[in-house]
N, C-alpha and C positions, 0 to 999 in steps of 0.2 A: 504494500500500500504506500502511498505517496499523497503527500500533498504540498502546499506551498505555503508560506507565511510571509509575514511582513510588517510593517505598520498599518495600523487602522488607517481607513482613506479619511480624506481632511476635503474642505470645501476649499480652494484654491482662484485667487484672481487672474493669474496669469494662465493662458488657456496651455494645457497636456504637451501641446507640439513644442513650442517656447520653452518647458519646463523642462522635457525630454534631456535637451543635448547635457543640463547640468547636475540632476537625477542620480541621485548612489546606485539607484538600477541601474540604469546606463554602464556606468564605468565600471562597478561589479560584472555586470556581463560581460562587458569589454576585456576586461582584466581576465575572468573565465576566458574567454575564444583565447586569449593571446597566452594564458598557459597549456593549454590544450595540445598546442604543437609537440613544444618539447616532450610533454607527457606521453603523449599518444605516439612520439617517435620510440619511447624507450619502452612501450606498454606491446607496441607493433614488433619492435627485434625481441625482445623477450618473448613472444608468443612464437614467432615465428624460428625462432633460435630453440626452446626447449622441442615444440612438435617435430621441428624437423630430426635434430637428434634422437629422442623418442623413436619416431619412426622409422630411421635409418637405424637403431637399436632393434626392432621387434623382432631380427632374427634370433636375435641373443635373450635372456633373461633380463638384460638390465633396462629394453626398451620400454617394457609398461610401467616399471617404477619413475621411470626418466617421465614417461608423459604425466605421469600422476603429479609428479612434481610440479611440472610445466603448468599444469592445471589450477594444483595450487598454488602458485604463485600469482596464477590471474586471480583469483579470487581476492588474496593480499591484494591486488594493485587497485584492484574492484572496489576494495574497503575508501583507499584513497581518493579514487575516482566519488563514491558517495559522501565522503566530509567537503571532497571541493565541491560537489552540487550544492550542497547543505550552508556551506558559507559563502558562498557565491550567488546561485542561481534561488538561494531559499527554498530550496527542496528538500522537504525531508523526506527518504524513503526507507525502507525499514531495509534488514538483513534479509537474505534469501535463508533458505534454510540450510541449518549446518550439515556438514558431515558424520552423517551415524554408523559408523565402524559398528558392526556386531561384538569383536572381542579388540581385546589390545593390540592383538597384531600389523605387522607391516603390511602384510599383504590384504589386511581383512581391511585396512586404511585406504590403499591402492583402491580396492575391490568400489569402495564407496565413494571414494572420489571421481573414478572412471564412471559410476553408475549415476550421480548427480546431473540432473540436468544446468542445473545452477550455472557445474564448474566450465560445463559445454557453452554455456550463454556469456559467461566471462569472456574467455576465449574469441566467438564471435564480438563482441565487444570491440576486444581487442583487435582484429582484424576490418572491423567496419569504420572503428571510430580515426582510425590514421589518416585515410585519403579526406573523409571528412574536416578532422582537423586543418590538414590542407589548406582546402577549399575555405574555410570560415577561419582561416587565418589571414589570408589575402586580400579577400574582399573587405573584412572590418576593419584591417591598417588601413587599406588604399582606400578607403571610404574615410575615415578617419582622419587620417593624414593630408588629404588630398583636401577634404573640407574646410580643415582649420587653416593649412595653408592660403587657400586659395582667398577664404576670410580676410583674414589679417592681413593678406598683402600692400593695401593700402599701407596699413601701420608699420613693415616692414620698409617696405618703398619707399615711402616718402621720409621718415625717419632718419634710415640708416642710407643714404642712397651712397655717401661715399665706401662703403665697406662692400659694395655692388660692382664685380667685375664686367658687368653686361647692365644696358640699360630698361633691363625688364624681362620680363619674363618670355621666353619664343615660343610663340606659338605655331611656328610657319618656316621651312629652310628649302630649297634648293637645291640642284646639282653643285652650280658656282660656289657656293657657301654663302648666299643671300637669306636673310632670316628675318622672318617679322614678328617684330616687338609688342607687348602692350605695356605701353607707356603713358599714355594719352591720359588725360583724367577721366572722361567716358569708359575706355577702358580698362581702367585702374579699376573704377565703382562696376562695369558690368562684371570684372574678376568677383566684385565681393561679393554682388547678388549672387554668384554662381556659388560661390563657396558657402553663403547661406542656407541655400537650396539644398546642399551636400551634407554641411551640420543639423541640418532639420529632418532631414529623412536617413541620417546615420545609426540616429538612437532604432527606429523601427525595424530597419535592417538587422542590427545588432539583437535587438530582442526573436526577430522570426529564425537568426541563425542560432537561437539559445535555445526555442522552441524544440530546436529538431536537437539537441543536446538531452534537453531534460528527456525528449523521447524514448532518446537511445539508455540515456541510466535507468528510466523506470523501468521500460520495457526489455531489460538485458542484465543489468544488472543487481537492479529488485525482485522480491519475489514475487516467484510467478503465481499467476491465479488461482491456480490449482492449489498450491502453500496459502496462500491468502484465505482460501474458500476452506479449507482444515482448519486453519487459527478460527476460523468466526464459529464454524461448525464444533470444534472443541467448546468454543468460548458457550455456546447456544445448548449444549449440551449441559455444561454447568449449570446453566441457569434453571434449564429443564430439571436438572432433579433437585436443586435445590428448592426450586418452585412445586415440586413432587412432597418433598420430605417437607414443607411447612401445613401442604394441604393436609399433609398425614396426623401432623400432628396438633392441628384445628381438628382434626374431624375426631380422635383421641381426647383432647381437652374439650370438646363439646360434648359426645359421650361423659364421660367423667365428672362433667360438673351440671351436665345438663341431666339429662334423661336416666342416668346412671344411678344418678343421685336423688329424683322423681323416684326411682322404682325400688332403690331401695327404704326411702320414708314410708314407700306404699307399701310394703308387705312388713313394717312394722306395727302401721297400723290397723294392717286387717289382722296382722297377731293378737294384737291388744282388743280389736274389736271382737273375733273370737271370743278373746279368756269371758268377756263383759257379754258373752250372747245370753246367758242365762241370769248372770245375778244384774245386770241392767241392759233391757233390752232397749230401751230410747238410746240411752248413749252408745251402742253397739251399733245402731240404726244411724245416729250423727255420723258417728268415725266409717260407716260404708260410705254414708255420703259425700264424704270427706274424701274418702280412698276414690272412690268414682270423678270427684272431681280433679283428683291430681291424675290419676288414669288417660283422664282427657287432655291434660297440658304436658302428658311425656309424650303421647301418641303425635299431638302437635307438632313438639320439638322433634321427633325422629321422621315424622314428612318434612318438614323445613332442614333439618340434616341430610335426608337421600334425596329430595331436592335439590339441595346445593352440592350434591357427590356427580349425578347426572339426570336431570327430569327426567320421568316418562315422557312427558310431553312432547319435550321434544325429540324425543327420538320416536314417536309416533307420530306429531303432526309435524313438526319440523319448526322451524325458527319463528313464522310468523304466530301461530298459537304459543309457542314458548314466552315469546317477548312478549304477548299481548299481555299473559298468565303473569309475568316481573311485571310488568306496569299496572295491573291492576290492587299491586300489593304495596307499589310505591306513595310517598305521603301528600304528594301533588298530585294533580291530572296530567297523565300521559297521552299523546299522541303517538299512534305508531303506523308505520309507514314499511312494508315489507313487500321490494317489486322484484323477485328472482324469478330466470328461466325455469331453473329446479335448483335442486338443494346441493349444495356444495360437500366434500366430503367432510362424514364424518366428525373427524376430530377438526377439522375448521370452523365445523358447527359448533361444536363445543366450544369453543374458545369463543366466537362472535358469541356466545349465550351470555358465558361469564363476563365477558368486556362490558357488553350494556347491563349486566345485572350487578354490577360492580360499579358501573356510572347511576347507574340509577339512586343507591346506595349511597353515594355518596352527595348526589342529591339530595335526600331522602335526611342527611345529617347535617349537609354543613351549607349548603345554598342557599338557603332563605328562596326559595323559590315558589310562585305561583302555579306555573305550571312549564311542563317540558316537553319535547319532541324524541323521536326516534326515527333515523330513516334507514332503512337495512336496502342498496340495491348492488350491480356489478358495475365495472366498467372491466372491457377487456376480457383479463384473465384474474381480477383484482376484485374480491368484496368486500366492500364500504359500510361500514358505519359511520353513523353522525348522530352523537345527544348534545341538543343541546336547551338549556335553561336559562330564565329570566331571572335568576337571581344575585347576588350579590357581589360575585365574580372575583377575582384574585387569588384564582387556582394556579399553582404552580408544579413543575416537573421536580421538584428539589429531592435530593436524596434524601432517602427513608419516607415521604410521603407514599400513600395510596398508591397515585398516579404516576411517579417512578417505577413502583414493581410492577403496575401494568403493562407500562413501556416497556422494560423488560422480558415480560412474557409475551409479548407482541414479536419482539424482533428476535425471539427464540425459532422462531417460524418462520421470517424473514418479513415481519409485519413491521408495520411505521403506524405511531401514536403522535398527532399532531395537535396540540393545545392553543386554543384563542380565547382567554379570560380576562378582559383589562378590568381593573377596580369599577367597580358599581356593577358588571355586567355589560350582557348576557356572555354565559360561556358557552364555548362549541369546542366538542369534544371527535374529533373525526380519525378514527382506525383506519387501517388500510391493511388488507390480509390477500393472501393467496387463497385462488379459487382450490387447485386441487380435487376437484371433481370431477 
């Protein structure tokens, strides 16, 4: 992964192009193309010096160590290559992934160096980025050089004209050795328009040959997608059971203090109402009715416990009776709005259930609100949710909040949780999930 950084942008009077030629961009990049050569001249014989040996080696045993070597040495030069992006071009892009040798051996090291794609993409690196450098060496001195000069000439000219062994600059010679000058004050001043023209479109230049730089590190020397797509999927994987092992242990601690604890008060006192069935049959008659009524607030809590484990509902009617059945339990009036071709898979369903019964929820405690909306539709390959509420608004993503661990089970999935809540109201709460159906 890669990205770029920099300073915050600022409102500026003097318009971008003007700004350009004097810009720490600028001359950072500048400064990048213009070590690039040498670099890339010793990044190019060092690649092309170990393979070849290497290779003219593989009759013998010593040629695949020789390349492994060769290899990793590009990876070393790779490292430097990514600190000069990083201070230069403001690129940060991460490490590829390392080299995982099975045991300590020499050969088992060799075995997974050769087997890294990484160290292969160094390598071409290596052999791409030489004639490159070249080319973006040349053109941003002669662009460079050739601008300021041409600029300043006036200031030069007129200035120092005795230290001028010619009277001006030739633009024009001859067989005879006839040469024509500009001398003239027209142009002297058309020189500087010219070299203006050169200093104003140098910075752009410089930046599109940086373009194709930061390409080559990202795309050669960063890790590849494939590494990228394991780091998030490890990462998403974490979150998944930890988001696993809290549910478990809510749905444990609500047994336990809920219903657990309902049913055992309840068969205390059908004990006690028992011992009381004969020597006072009234008060044996209260404590059933007493027991019947706690009877009916466990049975409660344990449909509102396999409720919130996974509805019948919805897995029989599907998302729009599920959602209707949460809004009808919420403490404001709900609107809900549910337009799908069909039902998305599964466990997508589930999670869009939990998202809005979880906004709901939180409606429900902390919004001051009158009343809310739900709109469940696709776009694409992509299903949408949207809740949003009239109330009091200054919901925020902050860790440890609700709406942090949300987002997080969201993008466990490859889902995006986007938050619009300014102070006073209203907030709009918009999901965005894979269809997977």
């Amino acid at each position: 992964m890669a990205t770029e950084y920099g300073p915050e942008r600022r409102e500026h009077l003097v318009p971008s192009v003007l700004r350009a030629p004097f810009e720490g961009r600028t001359w950072r990049e500048f400064g990048y193309l213009l070590l690039s050569l040498p670099i890339s001249v010793v990044f190019f014989a060092f690649a092309i010096a170990t393979v070849s040996l290497g290779a003219g080696l593989l009759i013998t045993f010593l040629g695949i160590p020789v390349l492994a070597a060769g290899l990793a040495g590009c990876r070393g030069l790779g490292t430097l290559e990514r600190a000069r992006a990083r201070g230069l071009l403001r690129l940060e892009v991460g490490d590829p992934a390392p080299v995982r040798a099975r045991t300590n051996g020499l050969m088992s090291w060799v075995g997974a160096v050769l087997k890294s794609g990484a160290s292969w993409r160094h390598l071409l690196y290596a052999l791409l980025h030489f004639p490159w450098a070249v080319v973006a060496f040349a053109v941003s001195l002669t662009f460079w050089v050739d601008g300021w000069a041409l600029l300043t000439y006036p200031l030069w000219r007129w200035t120092f004209p005795r230290f001028l062994d010619q009277p001006g600059i030739a633009v024009f010679g001859d067989s005879d050795g006839t040469q024509l000058y500009l001398d003239t004050p027209f142009e002297i001043g058309a020189t500087a328009v010219v070299g203006l023209v050169l200093v104003l479109i140098t910075p752009w230049l410089i930046r599109g040959l940086a373009t194709v730089d930061r390409m080559l590190v990202v795309g050669l020397l960063g890790p590849s997608s494939l590494d990228t797509r394991v780091v998030e999927l490890e990462s998403d994987r974490g979150v998944v059971v930890d988001t696993a092992a809290a549910d478990l242990r809510r749905i444990e601690r609500d047994l336990h203090d809920g219903a657990q604890a309902r049913l055992v008060a309840l068969a205390m006192d059908l004990g006690l109402a028992k011992e009381k069935l004969l020597e006072d049959p009234d008060s044996a008659a209260r404590m059933v009715d007493e027991a019947h009524g706690e009877v009916k607030v466990a049975l409660q809590e344990l449909r509102d416990l396999a409720r919130g484990i996974h509805p019948a509902v919805l897995t029989d009617r599907g998302l729009d009776a599920a959602l209707s059945s949460v809004a009808s339990r919420c403490t404001v009036p709900v609107s809900v709005e549910v337009d799908l071709p069909y039902r998305p898979a599964p466990a997508i369903e589930g999670i869009a259930y939990f998202t809005v019964s979880e906004l709901l929820q939180n409606i429900s405690k902390h919004a001051r609100a009158s009343r809310a909306t739900v709109d469940v539709w696709r776009s694409q390959n992509r299903l949408m949710l949207q809740v949003t509420d009239d109330g009091r608004g200054g919901a925020g993503l902050s860790g440890g909040s609700g709406l942090a661990g949300l987002a997080e089970r969201l993008d466990a999935v490859d889902g995006i949780l986007a938050l619009d809540s300014p102070v006073g109201g209203p907030t709009t709460v918009t999901a965005e999930l894979p269809w997977r159906g």
